[in-house]
GUDREN-18695 format. One record per residue (C-alpha): x, z, y; residue in one letter. Coordinates in steps of 0.02 Angstrom, whole numbers, padded with zeros to 5 digits. Each point is the difference from the previous one (the first is absolute). Example, Ala and Ser with C-alpha at 12.3 -4.5 7.8 and 13.67 -1.06 7.14 Angstrom:
2
LUMBA     px     pz     py code
LUMBA  00615  00390 -00225    A
LUMBA  00069 -00033  00172    S
***
This chain:
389
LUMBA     px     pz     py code
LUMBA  00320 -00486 -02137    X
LUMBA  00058  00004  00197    X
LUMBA  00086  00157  00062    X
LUMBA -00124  00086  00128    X
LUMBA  00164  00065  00086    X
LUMBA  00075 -00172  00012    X
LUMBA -00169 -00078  00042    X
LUMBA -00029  00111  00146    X
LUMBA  00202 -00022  00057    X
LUMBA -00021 -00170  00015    X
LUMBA -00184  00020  00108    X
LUMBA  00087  00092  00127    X
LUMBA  00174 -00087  00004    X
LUMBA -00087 -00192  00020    X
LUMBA -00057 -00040  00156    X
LUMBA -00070 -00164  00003    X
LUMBA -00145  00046  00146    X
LUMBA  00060 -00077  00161    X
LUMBA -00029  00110  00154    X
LUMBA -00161 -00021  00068    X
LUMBA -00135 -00116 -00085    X
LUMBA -00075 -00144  00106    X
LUMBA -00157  00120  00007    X
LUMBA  00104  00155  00055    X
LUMBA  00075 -00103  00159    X
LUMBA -00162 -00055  00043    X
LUMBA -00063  00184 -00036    X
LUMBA  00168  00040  00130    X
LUMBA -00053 -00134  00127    X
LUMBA -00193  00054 -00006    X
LUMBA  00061  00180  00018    X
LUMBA  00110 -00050  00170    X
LUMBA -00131 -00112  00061    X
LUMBA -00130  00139 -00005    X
LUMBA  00106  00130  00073    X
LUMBA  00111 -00086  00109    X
LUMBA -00131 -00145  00077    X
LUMBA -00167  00061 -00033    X
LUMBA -00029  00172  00036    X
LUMBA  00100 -00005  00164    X
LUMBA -00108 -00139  00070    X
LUMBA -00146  00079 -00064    X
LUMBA  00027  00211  00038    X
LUMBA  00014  00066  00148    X
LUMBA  00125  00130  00056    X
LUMBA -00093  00153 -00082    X
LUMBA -00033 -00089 -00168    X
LUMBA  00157 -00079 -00039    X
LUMBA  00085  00163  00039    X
LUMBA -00119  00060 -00117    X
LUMBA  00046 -00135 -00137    X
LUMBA  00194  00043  00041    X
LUMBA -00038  00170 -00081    X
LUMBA -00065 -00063 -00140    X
LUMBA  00142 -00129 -00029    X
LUMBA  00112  00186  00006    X
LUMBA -00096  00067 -00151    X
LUMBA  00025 -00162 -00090    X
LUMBA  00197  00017 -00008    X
LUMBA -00049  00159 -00128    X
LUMBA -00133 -00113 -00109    X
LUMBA  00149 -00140 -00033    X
LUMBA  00099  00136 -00053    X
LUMBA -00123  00076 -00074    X
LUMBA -00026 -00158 -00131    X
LUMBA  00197  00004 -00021    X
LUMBA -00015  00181 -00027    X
LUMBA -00161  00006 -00117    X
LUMBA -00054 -00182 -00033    X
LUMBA  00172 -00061 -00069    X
LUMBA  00082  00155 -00061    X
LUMBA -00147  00115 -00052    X
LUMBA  00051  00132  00139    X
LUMBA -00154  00071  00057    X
LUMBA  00058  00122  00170    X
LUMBA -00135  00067  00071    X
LUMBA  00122  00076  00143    X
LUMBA  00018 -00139  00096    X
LUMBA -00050  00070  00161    X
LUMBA  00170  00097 -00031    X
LUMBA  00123 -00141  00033    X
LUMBA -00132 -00087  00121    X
LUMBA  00005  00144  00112    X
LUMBA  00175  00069 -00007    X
LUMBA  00041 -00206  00067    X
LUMBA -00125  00029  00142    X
LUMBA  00071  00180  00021    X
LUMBA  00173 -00064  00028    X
LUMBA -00059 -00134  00126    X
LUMBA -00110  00120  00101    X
LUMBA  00159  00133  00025    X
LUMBA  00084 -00137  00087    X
LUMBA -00152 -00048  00090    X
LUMBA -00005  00180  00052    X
LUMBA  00158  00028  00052    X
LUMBA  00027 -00153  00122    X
LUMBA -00188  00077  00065    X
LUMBA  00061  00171  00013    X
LUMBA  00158 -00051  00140    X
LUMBA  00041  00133  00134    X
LUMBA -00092 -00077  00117    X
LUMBA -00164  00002 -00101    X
LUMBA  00028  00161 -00058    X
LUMBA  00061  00099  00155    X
LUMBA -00135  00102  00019    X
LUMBA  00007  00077 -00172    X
LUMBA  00118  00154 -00034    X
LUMBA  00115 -00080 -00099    X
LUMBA  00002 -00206  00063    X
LUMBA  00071 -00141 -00099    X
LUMBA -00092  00068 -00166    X
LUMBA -00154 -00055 -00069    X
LUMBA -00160  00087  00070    X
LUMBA -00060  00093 -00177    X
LUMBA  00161  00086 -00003    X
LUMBA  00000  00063  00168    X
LUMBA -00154  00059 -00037    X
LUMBA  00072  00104 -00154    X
LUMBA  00119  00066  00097    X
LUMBA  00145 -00097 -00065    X
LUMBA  00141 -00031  00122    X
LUMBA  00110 -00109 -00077    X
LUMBA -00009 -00194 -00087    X
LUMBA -00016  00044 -00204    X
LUMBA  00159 -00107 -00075    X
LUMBA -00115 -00099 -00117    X
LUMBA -00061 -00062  00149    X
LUMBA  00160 -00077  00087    X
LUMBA  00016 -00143 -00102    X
LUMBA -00146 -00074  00062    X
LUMBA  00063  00008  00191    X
LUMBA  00068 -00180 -00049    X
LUMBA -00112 -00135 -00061    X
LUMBA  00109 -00098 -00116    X
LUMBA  00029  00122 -00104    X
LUMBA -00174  00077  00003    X
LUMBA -00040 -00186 -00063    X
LUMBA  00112  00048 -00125    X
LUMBA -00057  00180 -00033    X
LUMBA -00200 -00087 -00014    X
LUMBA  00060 -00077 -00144    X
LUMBA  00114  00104 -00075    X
LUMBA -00083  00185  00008    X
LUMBA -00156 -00049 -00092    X
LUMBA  00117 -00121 -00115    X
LUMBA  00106  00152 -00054    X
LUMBA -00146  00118 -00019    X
LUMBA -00087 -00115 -00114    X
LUMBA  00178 -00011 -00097    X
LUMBA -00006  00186 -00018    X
LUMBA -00166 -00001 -00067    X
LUMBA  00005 -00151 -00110    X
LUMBA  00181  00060 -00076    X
LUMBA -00052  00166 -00053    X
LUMBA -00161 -00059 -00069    X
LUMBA  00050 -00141 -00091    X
LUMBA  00152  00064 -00055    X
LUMBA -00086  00109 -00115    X
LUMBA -00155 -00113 -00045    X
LUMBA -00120  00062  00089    X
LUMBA -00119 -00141  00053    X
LUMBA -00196 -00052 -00026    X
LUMBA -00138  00108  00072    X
LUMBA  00138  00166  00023    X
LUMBA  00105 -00114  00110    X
LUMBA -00161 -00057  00102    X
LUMBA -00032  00199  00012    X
LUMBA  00168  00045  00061    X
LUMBA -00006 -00121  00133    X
LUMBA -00175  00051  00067    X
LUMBA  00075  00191 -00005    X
LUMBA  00137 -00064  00097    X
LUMBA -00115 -00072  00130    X
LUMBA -00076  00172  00022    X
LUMBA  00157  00073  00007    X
LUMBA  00069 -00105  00146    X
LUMBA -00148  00006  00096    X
LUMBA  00000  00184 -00036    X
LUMBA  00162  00012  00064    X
LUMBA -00003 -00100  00162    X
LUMBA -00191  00088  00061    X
LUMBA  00125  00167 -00050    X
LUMBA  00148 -00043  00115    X
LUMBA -00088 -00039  00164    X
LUMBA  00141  00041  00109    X
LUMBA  00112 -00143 -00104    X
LUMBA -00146 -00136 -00018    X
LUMBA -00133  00027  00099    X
LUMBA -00114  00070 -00132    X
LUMBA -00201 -00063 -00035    X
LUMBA  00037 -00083  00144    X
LUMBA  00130 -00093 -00037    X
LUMBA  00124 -00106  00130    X
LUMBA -00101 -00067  00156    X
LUMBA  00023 -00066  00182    X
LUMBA  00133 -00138 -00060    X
LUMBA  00024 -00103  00141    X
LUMBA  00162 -00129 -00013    X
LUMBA  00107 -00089 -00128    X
LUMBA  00168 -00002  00088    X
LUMBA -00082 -00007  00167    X
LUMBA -00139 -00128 -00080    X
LUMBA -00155  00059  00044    X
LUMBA -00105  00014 -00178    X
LUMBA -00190  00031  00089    X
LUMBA -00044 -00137  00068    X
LUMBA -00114 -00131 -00059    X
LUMBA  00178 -00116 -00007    X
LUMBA  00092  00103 -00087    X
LUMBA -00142  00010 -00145    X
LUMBA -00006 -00164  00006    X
LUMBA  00179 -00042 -00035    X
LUMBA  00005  00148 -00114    X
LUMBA -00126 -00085 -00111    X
LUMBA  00100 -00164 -00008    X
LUMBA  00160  00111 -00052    X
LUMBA -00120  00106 -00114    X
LUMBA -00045 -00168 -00078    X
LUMBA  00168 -00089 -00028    X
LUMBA  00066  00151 -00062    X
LUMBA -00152  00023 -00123    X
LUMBA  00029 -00197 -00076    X
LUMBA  00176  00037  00006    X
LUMBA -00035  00123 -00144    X
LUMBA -00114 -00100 -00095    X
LUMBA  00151 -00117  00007    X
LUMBA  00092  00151 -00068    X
LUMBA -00104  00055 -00126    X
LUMBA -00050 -00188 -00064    X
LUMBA  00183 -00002 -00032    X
LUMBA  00004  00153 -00089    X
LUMBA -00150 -00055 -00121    X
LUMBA  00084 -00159 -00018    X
LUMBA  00162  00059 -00079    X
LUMBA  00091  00052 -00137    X
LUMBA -00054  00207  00076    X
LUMBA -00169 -00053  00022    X
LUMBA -00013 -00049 -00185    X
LUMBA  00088  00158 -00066    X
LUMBA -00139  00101  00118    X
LUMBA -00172 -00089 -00090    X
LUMBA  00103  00038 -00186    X
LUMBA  00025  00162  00050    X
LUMBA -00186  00027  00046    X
LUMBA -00053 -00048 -00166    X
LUMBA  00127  00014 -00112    X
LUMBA  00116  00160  00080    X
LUMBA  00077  00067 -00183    X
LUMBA  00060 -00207 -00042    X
LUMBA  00062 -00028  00162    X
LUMBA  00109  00176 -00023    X
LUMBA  00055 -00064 -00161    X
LUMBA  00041 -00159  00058    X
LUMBA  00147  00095  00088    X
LUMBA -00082 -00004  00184    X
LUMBA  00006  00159  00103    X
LUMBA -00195  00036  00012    X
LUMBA  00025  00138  00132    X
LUMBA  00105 -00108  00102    X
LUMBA -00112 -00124  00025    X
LUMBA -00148  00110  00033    X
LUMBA  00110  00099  00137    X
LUMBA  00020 -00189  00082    X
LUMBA -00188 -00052 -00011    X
LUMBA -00031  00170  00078    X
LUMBA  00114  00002  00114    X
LUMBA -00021 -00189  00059    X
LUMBA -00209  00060  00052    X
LUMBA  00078  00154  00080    X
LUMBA  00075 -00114  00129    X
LUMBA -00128 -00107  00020    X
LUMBA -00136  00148  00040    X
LUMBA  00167  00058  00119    X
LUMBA -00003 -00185  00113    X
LUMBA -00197  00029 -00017    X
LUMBA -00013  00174  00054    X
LUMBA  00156 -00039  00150    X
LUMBA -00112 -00154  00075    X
LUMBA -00177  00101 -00003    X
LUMBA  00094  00123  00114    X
LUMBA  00068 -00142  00109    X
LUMBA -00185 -00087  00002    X
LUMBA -00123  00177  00011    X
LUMBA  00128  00086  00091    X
LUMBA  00004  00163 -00106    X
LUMBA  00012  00073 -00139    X
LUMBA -00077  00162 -00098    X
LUMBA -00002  00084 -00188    X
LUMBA -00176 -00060  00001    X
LUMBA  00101 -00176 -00096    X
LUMBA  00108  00092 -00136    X
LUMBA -00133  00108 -00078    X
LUMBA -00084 -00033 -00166    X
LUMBA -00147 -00091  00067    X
LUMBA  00093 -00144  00114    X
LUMBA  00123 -00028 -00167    X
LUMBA -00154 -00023 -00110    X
LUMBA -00081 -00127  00142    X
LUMBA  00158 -00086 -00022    X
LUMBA -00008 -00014 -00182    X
LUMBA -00163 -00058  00003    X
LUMBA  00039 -00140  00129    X
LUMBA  00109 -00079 -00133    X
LUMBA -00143  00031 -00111    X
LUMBA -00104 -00115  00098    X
LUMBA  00114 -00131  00022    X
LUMBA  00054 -00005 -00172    X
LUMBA  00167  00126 -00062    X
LUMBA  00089 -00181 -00071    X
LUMBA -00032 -00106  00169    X
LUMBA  00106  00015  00150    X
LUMBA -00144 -00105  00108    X
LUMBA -00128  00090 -00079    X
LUMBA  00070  00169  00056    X
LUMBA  00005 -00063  00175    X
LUMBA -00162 -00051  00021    X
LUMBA -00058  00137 -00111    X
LUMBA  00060  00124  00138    X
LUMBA -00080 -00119  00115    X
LUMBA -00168  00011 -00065    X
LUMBA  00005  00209 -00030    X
LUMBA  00048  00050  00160    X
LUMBA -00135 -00127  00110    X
LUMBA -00119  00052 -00141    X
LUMBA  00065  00190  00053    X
LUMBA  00000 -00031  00194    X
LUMBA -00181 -00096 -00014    X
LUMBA -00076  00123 -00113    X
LUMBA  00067  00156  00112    X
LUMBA -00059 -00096  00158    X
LUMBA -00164 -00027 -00058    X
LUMBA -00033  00133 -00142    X
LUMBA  00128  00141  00031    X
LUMBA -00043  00121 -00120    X
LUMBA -00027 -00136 -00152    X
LUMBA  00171 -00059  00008    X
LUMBA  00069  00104 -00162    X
LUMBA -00131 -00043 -00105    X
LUMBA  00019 -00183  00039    X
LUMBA  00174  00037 -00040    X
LUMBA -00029  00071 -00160    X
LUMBA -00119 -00150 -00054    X
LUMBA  00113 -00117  00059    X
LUMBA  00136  00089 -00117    X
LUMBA -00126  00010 -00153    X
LUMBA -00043 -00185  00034    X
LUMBA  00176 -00060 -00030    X
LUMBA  00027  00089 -00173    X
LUMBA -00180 -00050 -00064    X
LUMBA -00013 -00185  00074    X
LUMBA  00140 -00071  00058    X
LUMBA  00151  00110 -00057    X
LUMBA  00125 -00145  00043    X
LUMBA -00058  00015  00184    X
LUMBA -00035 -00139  00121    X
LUMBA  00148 -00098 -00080    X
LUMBA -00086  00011 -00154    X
LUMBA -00158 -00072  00047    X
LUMBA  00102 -00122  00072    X
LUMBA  00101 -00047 -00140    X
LUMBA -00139  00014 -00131    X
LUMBA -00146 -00103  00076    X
LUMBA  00035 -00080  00162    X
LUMBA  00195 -00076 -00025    X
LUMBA -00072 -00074 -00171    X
LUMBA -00138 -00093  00090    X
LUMBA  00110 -00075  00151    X
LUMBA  00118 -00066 -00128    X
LUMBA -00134 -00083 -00099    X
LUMBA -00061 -00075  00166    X
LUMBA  00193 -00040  00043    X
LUMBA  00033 -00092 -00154    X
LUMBA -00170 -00087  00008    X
LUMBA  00051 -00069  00168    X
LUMBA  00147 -00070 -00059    X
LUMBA -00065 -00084 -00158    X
LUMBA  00000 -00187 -00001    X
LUMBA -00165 -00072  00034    X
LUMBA -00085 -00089 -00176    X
LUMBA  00048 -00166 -00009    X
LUMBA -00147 -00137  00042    X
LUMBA -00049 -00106 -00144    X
LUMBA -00061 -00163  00060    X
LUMBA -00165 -00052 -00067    X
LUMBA  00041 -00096 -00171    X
LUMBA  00173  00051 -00023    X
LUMBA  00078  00082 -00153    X
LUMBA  00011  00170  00024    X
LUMBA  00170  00073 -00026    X
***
C-alpha cells in the first residue's frame, strides 16, 4: 500500500505541466485582442474609460483565485488592500495638486484642502513620503503588501482559517473604513481624496490621458496573469491546490502551511494594491466607499463569476458584473442589488465553476470534437469492383 504522505510529496514536487497550454495562449491572445484592439476601436472616450475601471477591479479577482481558488483563502476584505493602493496614489496626487500656488488662498498653503479645512497647519509625516513618486510607487505596493503580512501572520500562525478567517477580514474592512470616515482631517473622510489633477506634471483628466491610462491599466493587468500563470504553474502553485484539500498531509509532509498561506495572501494583496493605484489614476479619486464590506464582497463575487480556478475567467467575469452593474443601474437603478444577489445565487446553484466552467464543461469539448474532425483523413474511395481493404 502507497504512502499518502509520499504520494502527495511527489504531486507537488513534479512538475511536468509546461507554462501555459496551447488553449491558455490563445485564451492570452483573445484576452489582448479584446482589450487592446477591440474595445478601443469600438468605445468611445466615456466608455472605455468606463471599461478601464473595470479592468482596476479585475487585478483583485486574479488575486482573488490565487488567494481563494488555489489556496482555499476566502478574504472577504479585499477592498482593504484595494483601497489602501489607491489611498497611497491619491496622497501623491494630492500633494503635487495642493502646490503654493494652488493653495495660496487657503490659511495654511502647500497642504491639502481637507486639512486646511480641519484646521491643521502643518504636512502629517505619514504623508511626506509620498511628495516623491518613485517611492510612492514603491509605498503602493508595499503598504498594503505589509498590512496583509500582518494580518495573514498572526492569523495563520495560530490556525485560524475557513469561515473565521473570511470574518476577520470583513471586520477589518469595517474597521478601516471606520477609521479613515473617523480621521477626516488625515484622509479626507466619506469623501475621500478628490480634485487630482497631474501625474508629475501629466495631466490625468483628459480624454488622452484615460486613454493611455487604459493601455497601461491593460499591460499591467496581463502582466499579472503572466504572474500568476506562473505561480499556478510551479512547484508553489502545486503546494497551494494540496494545501486546499489536503492542509493536515501537506503539514506533515514537512511544508510550512502558514507560510505559504501568508504568500498566497499576500501575493492578492498586491495585486488589489496595482488595481486600487490605477482606478485612482483612471477615475481620478478615491473614497472609503471601495474598502468597506460591500465593495470586498462585489469583488469576491467577480471571481465567482469568472470561475475562482481561471485567471481568464476572472477577467471577463469582472467584465461581465460591472457592465451588467452599470447597465442595470442605468436603466433600472433601484433593481441593481437584487440582480446582484440572483446573479450570486445563480453561480452556486447552476454554474458554480463560473463562466470558465461552462466553458470548460460544454463548449471546449465540442470545438475539439469539431477540431479533430477537421483534421481526420478523408475515407478512402473504393473503386467500383475492387477488394475492399
Amino acid at each position: 500500500m502507497k504512502n499518502p504522505v509520499q504520494t502527495l510529496t511527489k504531486s507537488v514536487t513534479v512538475n511536468d505541466n509546461p507554462f501555459m497550454k496551447p488553449i491558455e495562449w490563445l485564451s492570452l491572445a483573445l484576452l489582448a485582442l479584446v482589450l487592446l484592439v477591440v474595445l478601443p476601436s469600438l468605445l468611445d472616450a466615456f466608455r472605455l474609460n468606463l471599461v478601464g475601471k473595470y479592468l482596476t477591479y479585475a487585478f483583485v479577482a486574479l488575486g482573488l483565485v490565487i488567494c481563494w481558488g488555489y489556496a482555499g483563502i476566502l478574504s472577504l476584505g479585499q477592498g482593504c488592500f484595494f483601497g489602501l493602493g489607491g489611498y497611497c496614489m491619491a496622497m501623491y496626487l494630492k500633494l503635487e495638486a495642493s502646490s503654493v500656488a494652488n493653495t495660496k488662498i487657503q490659511s495654511t498653503p502647500g497642504i491639502p484642502d481637507f486639512m486646511d479645512w480641519n484646521q491643521i497647519t502643518e504636512l502629517p509625516w505619514f504623508w511626506k513620503p509620498f511628495q516623491s513618486l518613485p517611492l510612492t510607487l514603491i509605498l503602493v505596493v508595499a503598504v498594503p503588501v505589509l498590512f496583509a503580512f500582518a494580518i495573514s501572520a498572526a492569523m495563520f500562525k495560530r490556525r485560524v482559517g475557513g469561515t473565521y478567517f473570511a470574518i476577520i477580514t470583513q471586520a477589518i474592512a469595517a474597521i478601516l473604513t471606520i477609521l479613515i470616515v473617523g480621521q477626516q482631517g488625515y484622509t479626507g473622510g466619506i469623501n475621500g481624496i478628490t480634485d487630482l489633477r497631474t501625474l508629475h506634471g501629466w495631466d490625468i483628466r483628459t480624454d488622452s490621458a484615460h486613454t493611455i491610462l487604459y493601455f497601461v491599466n491593460g499591460g499591467l493587468l496581463l502582466g499579472c496573469i503572466l504572474i500568476a500563470q506562473f505561480v499556478k504553474k510551479s512547484k508553489l502553485g502545486r503546494i497551494l491546490v494540496a494545501m486546499r484539500d489536503k492542509e493536515d498531509r501537506v503539514r506533515f509532509s514537512g511544508y510550512s502551511v502558514a507560510g505559504f498561506k501568508v504568500f498566497a495572501f499576500c501575493l492578492a494583496a498586491a495585486f488589489a494594491a496595482i488595481g486600487g493605484a490605477m482606478f485612482t489614476l483612471q477615475v481620478g479619486f478615491m473614497s472609503p466607499s471601495f474598502v468597506g464590506i460591500v465593495p470586498s464582497i462585489e469583488m469576491v463575487i467577480y471571481a465567482a463569476v469568472g470561475g475562482r480556478m481561471s485567471l481568464f475567467g476572472a477577467v471577463w467575469g469582472t467584465l461581465l458584473v460591472n457592465w451588467a452593474k452599470t447597465s442595470f443601474s442605468e436603466s433600472f437603478p433601484d433593481l441593481w442589488l437584487f440582480g446582484l444577489g440572483a446573479l450570486f445565487i445563480a453561480v452556486v446553484l447552476a454554474f458554480p465553476n463560473g463562466l470558465a466552467g461552462i466553458w470548460r464543461e460544454h463548449i471546449e469539448p465540442r470545438l475539439t470534437r469539431r477540431v479533430k474532425g477537421l483534421r481526420a483523413p478523408p475515407p478512402a474511395i473504393v473503386p467500383h469492383g475492387a477488394p475492399a481493404e
